[in-house]
Structures are given as C-alpha cells and as structure tokens.
C-alpha positions as CSV (number, residue, x, y, z in Angstrom):
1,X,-46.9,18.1,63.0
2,X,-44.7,18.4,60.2
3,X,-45.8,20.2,57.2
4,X,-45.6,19.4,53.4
5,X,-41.9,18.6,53.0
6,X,-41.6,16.9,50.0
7,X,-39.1,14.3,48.5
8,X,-38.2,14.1,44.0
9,X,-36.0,11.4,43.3
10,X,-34.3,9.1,42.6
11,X,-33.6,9.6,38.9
12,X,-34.2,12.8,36.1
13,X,-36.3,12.1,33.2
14,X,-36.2,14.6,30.7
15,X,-36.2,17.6,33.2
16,X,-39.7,16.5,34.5
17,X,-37.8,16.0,38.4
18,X,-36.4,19.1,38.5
19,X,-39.3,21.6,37.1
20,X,-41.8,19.9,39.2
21,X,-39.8,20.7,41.8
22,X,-39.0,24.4,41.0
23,X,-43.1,24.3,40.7
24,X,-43.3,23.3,44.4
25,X,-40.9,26.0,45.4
26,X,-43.4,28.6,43.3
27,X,-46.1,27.6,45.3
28,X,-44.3,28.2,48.5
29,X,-43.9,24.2,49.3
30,X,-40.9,23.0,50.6
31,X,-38.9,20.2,48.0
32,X,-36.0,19.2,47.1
33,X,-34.7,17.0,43.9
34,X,-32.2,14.1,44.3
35,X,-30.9,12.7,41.4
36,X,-28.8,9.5,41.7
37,X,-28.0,8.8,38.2
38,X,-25.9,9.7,35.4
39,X,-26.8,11.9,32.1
40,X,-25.4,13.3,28.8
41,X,-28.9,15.8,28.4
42,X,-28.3,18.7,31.2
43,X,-31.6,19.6,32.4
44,X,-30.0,21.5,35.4
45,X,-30.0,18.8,38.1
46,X,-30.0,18.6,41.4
47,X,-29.0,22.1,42.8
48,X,-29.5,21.0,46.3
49,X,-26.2,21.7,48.7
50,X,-27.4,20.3,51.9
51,X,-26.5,16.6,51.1
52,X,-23.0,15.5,50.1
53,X,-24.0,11.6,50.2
54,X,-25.2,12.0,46.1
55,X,-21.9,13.0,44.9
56,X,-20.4,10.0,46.9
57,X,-22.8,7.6,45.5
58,X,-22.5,8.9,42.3
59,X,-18.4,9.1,42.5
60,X,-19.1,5.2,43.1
61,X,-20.8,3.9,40.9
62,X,-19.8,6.0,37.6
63,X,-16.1,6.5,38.4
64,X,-14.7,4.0,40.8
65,X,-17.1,1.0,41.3
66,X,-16.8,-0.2,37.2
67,X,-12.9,-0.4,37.2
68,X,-12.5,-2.2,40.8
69,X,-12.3,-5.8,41.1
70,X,-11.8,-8.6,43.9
71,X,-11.8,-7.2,47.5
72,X,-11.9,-3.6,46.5
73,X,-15.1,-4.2,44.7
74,X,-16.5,-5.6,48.2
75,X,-15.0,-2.6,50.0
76,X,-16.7,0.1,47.6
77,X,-20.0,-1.9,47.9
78,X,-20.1,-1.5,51.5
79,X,-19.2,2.3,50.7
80,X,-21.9,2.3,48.1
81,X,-24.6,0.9,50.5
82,X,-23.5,3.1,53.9
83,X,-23.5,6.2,51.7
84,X,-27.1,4.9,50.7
85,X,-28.8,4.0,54.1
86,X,-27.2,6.9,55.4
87,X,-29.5,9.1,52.9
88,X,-32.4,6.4,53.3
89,X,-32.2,7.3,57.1
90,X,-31.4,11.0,56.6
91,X,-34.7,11.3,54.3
92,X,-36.8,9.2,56.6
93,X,-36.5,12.2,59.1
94,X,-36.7,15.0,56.8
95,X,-39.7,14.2,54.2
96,X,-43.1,13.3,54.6
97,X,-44.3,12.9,50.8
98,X,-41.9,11.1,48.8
99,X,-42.6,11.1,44.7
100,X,-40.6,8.2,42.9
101,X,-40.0,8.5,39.0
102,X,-40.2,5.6,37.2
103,X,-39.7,3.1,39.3
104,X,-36.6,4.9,41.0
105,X,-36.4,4.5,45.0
106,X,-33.6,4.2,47.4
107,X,-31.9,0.5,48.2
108,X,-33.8,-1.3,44.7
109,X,-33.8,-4.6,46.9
110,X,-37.6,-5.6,45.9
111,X,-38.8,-2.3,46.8
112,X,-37.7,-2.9,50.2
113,X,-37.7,0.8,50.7
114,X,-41.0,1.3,49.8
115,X,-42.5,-1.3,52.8
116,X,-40.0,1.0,55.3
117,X,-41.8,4.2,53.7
118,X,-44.7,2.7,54.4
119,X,-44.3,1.9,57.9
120,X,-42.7,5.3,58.9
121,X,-46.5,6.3,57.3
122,X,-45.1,8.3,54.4
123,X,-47.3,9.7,51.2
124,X,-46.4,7.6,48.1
125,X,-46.5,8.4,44.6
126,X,-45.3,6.4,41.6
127,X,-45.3,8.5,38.1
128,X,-44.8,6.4,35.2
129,X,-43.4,7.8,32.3
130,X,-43.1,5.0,29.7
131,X,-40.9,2.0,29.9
132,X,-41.2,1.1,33.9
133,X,-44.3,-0.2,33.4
134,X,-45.2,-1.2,29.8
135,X,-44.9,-4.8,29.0
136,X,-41.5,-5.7,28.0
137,X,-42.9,-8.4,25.0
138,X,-44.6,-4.7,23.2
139,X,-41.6,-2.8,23.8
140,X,-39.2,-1.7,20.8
141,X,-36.7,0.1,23.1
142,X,-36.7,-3.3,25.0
143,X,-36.7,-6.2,22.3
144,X,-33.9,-4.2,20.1
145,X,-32.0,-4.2,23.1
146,X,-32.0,-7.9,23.9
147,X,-32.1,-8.8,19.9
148,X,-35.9,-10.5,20.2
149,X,-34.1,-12.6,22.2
150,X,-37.6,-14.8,23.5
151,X,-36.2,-16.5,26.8
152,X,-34.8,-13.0,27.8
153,X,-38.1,-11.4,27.2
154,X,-39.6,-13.5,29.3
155,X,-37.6,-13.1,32.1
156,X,-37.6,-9.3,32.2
157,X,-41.1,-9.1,31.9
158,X,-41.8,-11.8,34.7
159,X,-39.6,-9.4,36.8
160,X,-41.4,-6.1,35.5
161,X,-44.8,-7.6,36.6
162,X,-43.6,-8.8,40.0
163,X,-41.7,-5.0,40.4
164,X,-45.6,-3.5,39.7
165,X,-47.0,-5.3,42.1
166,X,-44.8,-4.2,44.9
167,X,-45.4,-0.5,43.4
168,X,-49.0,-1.3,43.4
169,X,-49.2,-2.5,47.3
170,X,-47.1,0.5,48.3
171,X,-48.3,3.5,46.5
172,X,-50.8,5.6,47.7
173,X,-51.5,6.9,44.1
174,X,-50.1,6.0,41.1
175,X,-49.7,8.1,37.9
176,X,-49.7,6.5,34.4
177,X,-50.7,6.7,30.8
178,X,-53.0,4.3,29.2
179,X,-50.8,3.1,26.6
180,X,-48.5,1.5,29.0
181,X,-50.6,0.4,32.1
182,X,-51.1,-2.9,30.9
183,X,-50.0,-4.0,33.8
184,X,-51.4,-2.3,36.8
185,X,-54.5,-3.7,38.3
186,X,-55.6,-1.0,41.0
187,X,-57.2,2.4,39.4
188,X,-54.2,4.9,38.3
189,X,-54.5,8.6,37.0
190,X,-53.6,9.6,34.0
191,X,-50.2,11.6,33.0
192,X,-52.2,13.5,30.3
193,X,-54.4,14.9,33.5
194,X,-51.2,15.6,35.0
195,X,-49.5,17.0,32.2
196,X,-45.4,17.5,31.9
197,X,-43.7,20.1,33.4
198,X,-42.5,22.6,31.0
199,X,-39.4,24.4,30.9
200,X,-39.4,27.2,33.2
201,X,-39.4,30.8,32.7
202,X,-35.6,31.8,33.8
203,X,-34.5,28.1,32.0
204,X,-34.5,29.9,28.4
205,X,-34.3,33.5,28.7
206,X,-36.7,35.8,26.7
207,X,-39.0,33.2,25.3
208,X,-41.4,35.0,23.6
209,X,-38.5,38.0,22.2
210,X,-36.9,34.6,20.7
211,X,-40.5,33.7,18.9
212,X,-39.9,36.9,17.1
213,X,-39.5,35.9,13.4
214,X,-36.2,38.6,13.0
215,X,-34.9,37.1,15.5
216,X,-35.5,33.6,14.1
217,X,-34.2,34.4,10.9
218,X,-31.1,36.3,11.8
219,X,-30.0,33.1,13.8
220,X,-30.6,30.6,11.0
221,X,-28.0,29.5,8.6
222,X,-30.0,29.9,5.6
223,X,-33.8,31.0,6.4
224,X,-34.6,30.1,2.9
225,X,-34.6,26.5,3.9
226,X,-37.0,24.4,5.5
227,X,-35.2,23.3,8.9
228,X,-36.4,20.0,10.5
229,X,-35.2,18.9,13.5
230,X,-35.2,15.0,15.0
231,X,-33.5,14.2,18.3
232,X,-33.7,10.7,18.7
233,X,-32.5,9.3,22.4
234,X,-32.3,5.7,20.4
235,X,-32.8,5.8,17.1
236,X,-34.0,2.8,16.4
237,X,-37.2,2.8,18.5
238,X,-37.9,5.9,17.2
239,X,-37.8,5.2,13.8
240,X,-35.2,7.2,12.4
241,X,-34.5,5.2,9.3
242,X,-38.0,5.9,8.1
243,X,-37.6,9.4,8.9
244,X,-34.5,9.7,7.4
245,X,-36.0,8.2,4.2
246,X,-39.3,10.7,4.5
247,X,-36.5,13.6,4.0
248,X,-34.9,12.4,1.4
249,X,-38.3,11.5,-0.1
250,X,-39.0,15.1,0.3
251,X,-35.7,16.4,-1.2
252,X,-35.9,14.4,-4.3
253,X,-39.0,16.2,-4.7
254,X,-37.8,19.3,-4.9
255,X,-38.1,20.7,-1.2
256,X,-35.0,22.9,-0.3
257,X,-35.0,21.4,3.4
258,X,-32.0,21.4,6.4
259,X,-32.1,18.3,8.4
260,X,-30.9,18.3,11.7
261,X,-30.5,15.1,13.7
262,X,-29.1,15.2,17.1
263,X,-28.2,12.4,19.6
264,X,-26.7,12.8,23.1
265,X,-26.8,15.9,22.8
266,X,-27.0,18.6,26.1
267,X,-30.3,19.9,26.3
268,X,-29.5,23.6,25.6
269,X,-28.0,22.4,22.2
270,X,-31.5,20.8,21.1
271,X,-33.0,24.0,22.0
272,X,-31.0,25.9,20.2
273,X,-32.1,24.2,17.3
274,X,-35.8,23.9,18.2
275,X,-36.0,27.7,17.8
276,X,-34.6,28.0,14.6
277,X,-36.4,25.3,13.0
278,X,-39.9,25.3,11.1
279,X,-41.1,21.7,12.7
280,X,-39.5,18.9,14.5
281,X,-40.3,15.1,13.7
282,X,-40.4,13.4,16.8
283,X,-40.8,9.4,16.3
284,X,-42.3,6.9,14.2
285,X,-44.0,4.0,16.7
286,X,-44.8,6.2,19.5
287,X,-47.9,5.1,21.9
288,X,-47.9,9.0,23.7
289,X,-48.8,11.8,21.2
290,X,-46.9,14.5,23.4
291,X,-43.1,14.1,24.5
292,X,-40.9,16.6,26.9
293,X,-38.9,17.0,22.7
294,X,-42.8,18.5,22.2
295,X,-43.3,20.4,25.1
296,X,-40.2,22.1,24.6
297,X,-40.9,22.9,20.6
298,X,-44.6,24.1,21.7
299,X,-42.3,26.8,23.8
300,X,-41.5,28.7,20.8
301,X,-44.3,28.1,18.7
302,X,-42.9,25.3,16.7
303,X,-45.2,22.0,16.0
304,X,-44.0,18.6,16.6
305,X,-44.9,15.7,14.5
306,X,-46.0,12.5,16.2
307,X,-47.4,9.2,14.3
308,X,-48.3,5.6,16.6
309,X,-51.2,3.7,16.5
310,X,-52.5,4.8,20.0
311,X,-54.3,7.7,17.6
312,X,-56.8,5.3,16.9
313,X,-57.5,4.7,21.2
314,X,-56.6,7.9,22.5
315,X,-60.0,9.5,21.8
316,X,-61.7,6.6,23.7
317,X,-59.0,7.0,26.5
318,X,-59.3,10.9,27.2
319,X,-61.8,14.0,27.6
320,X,-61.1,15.9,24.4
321,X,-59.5,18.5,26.6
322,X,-56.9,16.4,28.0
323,X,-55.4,15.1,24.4
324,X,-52.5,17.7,24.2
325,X,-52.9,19.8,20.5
326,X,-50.3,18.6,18.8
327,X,-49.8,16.7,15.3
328,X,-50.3,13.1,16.0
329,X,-51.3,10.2,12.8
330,X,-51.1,6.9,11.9
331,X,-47.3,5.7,10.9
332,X,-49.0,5.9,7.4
333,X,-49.7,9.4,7.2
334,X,-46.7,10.1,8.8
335,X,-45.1,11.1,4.9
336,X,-47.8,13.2,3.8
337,X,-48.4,15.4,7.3
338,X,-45.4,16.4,6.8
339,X,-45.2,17.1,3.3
340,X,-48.1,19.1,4.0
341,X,-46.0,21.4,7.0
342,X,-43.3,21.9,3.9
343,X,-46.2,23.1,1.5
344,X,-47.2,25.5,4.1
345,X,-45.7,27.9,6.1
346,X,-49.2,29.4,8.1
347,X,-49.9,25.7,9.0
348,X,-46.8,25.3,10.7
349,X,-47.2,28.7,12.5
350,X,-51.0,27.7,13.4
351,X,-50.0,24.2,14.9
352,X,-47.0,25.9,16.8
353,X,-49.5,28.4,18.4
354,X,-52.0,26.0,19.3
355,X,-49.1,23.8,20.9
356,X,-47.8,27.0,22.9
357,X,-51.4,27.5,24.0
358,X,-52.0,24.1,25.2
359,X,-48.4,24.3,27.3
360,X,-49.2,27.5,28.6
361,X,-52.3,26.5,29.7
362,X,-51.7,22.8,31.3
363,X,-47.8,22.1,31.5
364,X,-46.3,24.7,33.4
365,X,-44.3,24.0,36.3
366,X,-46.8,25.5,38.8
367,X,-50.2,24.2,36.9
368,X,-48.5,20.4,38.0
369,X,-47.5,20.9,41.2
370,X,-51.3,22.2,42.0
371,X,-52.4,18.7,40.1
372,X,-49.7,16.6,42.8
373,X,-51.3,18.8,45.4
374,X,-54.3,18.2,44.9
375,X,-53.6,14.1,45.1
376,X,-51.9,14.8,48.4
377,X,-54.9,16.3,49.7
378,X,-57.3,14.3,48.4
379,X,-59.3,17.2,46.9
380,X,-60.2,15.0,43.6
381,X,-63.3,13.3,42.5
382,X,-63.4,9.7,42.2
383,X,-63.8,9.9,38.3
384,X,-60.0,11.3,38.2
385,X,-58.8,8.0,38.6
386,X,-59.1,5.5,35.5
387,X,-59.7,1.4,35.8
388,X,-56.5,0.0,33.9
389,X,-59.1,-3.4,33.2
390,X,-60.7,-1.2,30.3
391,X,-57.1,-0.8,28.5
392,X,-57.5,-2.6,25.4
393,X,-54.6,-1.2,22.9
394,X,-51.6,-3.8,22.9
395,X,-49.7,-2.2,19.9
396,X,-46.7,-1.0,22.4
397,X,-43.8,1.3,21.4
398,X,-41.5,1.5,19.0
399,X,-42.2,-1.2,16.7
400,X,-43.9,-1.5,13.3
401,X,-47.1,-4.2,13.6
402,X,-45.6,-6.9,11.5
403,X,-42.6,-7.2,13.9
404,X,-44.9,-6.8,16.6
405,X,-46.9,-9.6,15.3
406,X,-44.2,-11.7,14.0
407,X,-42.4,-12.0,17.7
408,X,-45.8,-12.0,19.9
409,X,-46.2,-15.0,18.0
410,X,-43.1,-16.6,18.6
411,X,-43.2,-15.3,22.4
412,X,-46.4,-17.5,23.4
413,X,-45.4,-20.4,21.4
414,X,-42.8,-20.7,24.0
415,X,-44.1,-20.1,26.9
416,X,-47.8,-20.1,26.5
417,X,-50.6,-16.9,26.4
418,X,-50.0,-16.9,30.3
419,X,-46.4,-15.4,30.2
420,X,-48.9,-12.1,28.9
421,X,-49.4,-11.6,32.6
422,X,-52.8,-10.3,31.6
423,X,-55.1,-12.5,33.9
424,X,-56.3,-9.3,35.1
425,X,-57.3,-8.2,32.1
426,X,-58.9,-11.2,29.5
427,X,-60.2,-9.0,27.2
428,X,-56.9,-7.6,26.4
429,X,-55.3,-10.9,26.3
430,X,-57.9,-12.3,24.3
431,X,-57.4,-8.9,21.7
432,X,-53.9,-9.7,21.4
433,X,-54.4,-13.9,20.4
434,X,-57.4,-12.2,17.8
435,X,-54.3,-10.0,16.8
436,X,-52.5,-12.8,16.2
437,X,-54.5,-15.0,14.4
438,X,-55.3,-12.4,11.4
C-alpha cells in the first residue's frame, strides 16, 4: 500500500504552496509543488526536477499560445492538452493525497478531474483563500474589474456557485474562512484553525540578527523618519487612495514619515522593506484580519494594520485563540490607529512582538502541515468543522458599504433576490434585503 505521497498544485498564492510543502518535507512526508501559472512576486516556486511537462505547459500558454492564430492555435491546443493529460495521468500514479489551491486542478473542464480523482479513490482537499469562493456581487476585486457591470455579475457568480458545488461533491474536506463561505453548504474548517504558512527559516537568512535595532537603523535611509510600507496587489480593492490620503493627513500634521508603496514587486524586494519599516498598512475593505503581507511583517516584529467590517463578526466566528494578534478596526478608525502607531514608538514594538509570537506559535511551515495531517487522518473532533448556514456577514471585500449597498440594490432589481444563490442560507439573504432597505 502506498504511503502518504502527497500532491500541491496547481497554482502559488502568496508562497502558501510552496512552504506547506517544505513543511511536509520537515516532517519527513513525501510532497512535491506544481505550479502551472505565471507570477511577478517570486516566492521560490516549484523546485521540483522530475517533471519537464510544467515548463511545456507553461512555454504554451505564456509565450507561444497568445501570439498564434488559425491552425497553429489548434496545433498548440492539442500540445497544450497532451502535455496536460500526460501529467494528469503521470500524477494519477504517483500521488495519493492531492491538495488544490483555490480552485486550481488539472484539465478546468467542470472539475472533470476532480470526478477521475475521485474514482481512482484519491484524498481531496480544497483550501480557499479568498476570491474562489466569495460571492462575486460582494466582491471589490471582482465588480472594479467588470466596471459594476450587473449582467456580467450575474453570470460569473451563477458560474462561481455551480464551480462550488462540484468542489463540494468532490472534496473530502474543504478549508475556508467565514467571511467568504457564503457559498458552501456542507460543513468547512476554518483557514484561521489552519493558519498560513510562514516564511521559512533558510527563506530570509538571520531573522532574528535582522530584528536587531542597529541593524535596522544602519539599513534605513533616514531612521529619523517614520517608514510605512503598503504593497497593494490591486490598489483599488485595497483601498489605496484612502491610504494615501491618511499619509498625507498625517504629514500635514507635522509627522516626519517615509511612504513606501510597492506593486508587482518580487517578494524579496517587499521584504526588504518590511524590515526597515516601523508598520505596514495593509488594506482598507478587508474581510480577513491577517494576510501572508502580515505574516511576513510579524517575522521581524513589525505590526500590520488591518481595517474591514468583519471586526464586528470575527469574535462570534472564532475561539479567541484562533483570531491572529494583529491590528484590525473598523474602516473608521482606520486614521486614528495609525496615528496612534506614529505617536508611539513602544506600541509599535509591542504589536510587532505579539504578531511574531502568534506566527511563531501557529503559522510555521511545520505547525500546518501537522493541521493537513491531521485532516488526512481523521484525528479531529467533530467541532473542528464549522456549519457555513450560521454565516451571517455579507459586507464582502474591498468595497466601502454605500457602493456595496448602492449596486446590491441594482443587482436584484434585475434579476430578483434569487440570483443571491443563498437558498441555503435565508437568514443571510434575508440580512442582506434588511441591508438594503435602511
């Protein structure tokens, strides 16, 4: 019988693939990371030799496929798909635990793969990590996309629902967060129980020499300053304009402050920059309190600032020693919090150590890997696993509540409170029309 041999794939998302992995390896289980996608950040991808089919399906669809057209397109799709099946088939064979990041799988064809999985009796698990799952119609990163357009909004999220479903049937567990499992109807457990796999050790070398404050302040431009870092991935779901405006608020009174703002950046750059800085803003609308961006900062001791209006649910959601300690508030304290961090040196060294605490304690690469081992064995209470029918906050992602409000309203009046897709879940659905009516 074939041991644990287990399968990461089929996309990175913020380094979480590859450091679960290296977490497997540190407990002695056999893994390997396959990455089929694309991207500007550097987390040290795939580093696995054995397979050559990646790089051909990868060569394909960034460098040759986009700039083919007639009966070469044809010819480089049947490349595309035999390069494919071929690693479908090859990982049939090889793995016996598969783990899919959001909502990444092999041939994309319905979930197709996932019923083949299935049959060959493989162990499933789907880990959500924001935008695969929450509802289209109360996602920012979504609706600036497709310019509110209503009819467009519609369809994705029709799709997005039918996609779940599929991933629900499939999956033998199923790891989300609260704030974006609107849509699930079977139990899921929660991605704060979890926890995000933190840089490792060998990643960043000499962590805690580079937490030394000489070290710090030799590396800084002008250590006089207050540095403040934001790395928006899109800027406008984050809410950068309003951050932007809280630093110039800030200046104007008085506060000598750097502001760094990076975008597309490689990883290794942003880190650089985390270390030298005295806090980091992360976003505006955010329904998670704790990002990979605050993972990292917690590293070196350096608190991140969070604001959403989840920090009104989150206590009902999670055992006070799941709720990572960080600096989460309401969008409209979002000003003064950080005011208060410019005002006060100690109370950004206090949050930073609490954060590096928290990490050290729950988010290292080998602390996950025993949490996904755990699921695989079925050594877990029943109580691990949360009902996604008692979700009740609707407030989405990256979007201020007027706006929210504003196209919610517009949404149903086109296609009635049924293109919600919440029939599963009427007291959310009936939340949101109360929502709409003040």
């Amino acid at each position: 019988m074939m041991g644990k041999k287990i399968f990461i794939g089929t996309k990175e998302i913020a380094g979480y693939g590859s450091r679960l992995k290296y977490g497997f390896k540190q407990l002695g289980i056999s893994c390997d990371f396959y990455d089929f996608e694309k991207t500007s950040f550097s987390y040290g991808l795939n580093d696995n030799d054995k397979i050559k089919y990646i790089e051909k399906i990868k060569n394909i669809i960034y460098n040759i496929y986009p700039y083919t057209k007639g009966i070469n397109k044809v010819i480089y799709n049947i490349k595309y798909y035999y390069y494919l099946i071929s690693f479908f088939i090859y990982s049939l064979f090889h793995y016996n635990i598969f783990i899919f990041l959001n909502s990444s799988g092999f041939l994309n064809l319905k979930k197709f793969d996932y019923f083949i999985l299935k049959l060959f009796r493989k162990f499933l698990i789907f880990v959500s990590l924001g935008s695969d799952t929450r509802p289209p119609y109360m996602n920012g990163s979504v609706l600036n996309k497709i310019k509110f357009s209503v009819s467009r909004c519609y369809t994705i999220t029709k799709r997005k629902y039918n996609d779940i479903k599929i991933i629900e049937k499939f999956s033998d567990v199923i790891i989300n967060y609260h704030p974006h499992a609107q849509f699930l109807t079977k139990p899921f457990v929660s991605g704060m129980y979890i926890g995000m796999p933190s840089p490792k050790a060998d990643d960043y070398k000499d962590i805690e020499s580079i937490n030394d404050d000489n070290v710090l302040n030799k590396a800084r431009s002008d250590p006089r300053k207050i540095k403040i870092l934001h790395a928006p991935s899109d800027p406008i779901s984050k809410g950068t304009f309003i951050i932007d405006d809280i630093i110039d608020r800030l200046k104007d009174e008085g506060y000598d402050i750097l502001y760094v703002k990076l975008q597309n950046m490689p990883n290794s750059e942003v880190i650089s920059h985390i270390r030298t800085s005295d806090f980091i803003i992360n976003q505006v609308y955010s329904d998670s309190p704790f990002s990979m961006l605050s993972v990292e900062a917690a590293l070196y001791k350096k608190p991140s600032v969070t604001s959403g209006y989840y920090v009104d649910y989150i206590e009902k959601d999670l055992d006070s020693n799941l709720i990572p300690a960080t600096i989460f508030v309401h969008p409209d304290k979002l000003y003064d919090v950080c005011k208060k961090l410019c005002d006060s040196k100690k109370l950004c060294e206090e949050n930073g150590e609490k954060s590096y605490n928290f990490v050290k304690e729950n988010y290292t690469p080998e602390i996950v890997a025993k949490k996904f081992l755990k699921l695989i064995d079925k050594n877990y209470s029943s109580d691990l696993f949360k009902d996604p029918k008692k979700i009740d906050y609707f407030y989405g992602y990256g979007l201020p509540e007027e706006k929210l409000k504003e196209f919610l309203r517009l949404y149903i009046d086109n296609y009635g409170e049924k293109a919600l897709f919440l029939k599963h879940n009427i007291k959310l659905k009936n939340d949101i029309l109360k929502f709409l009516e003040r």
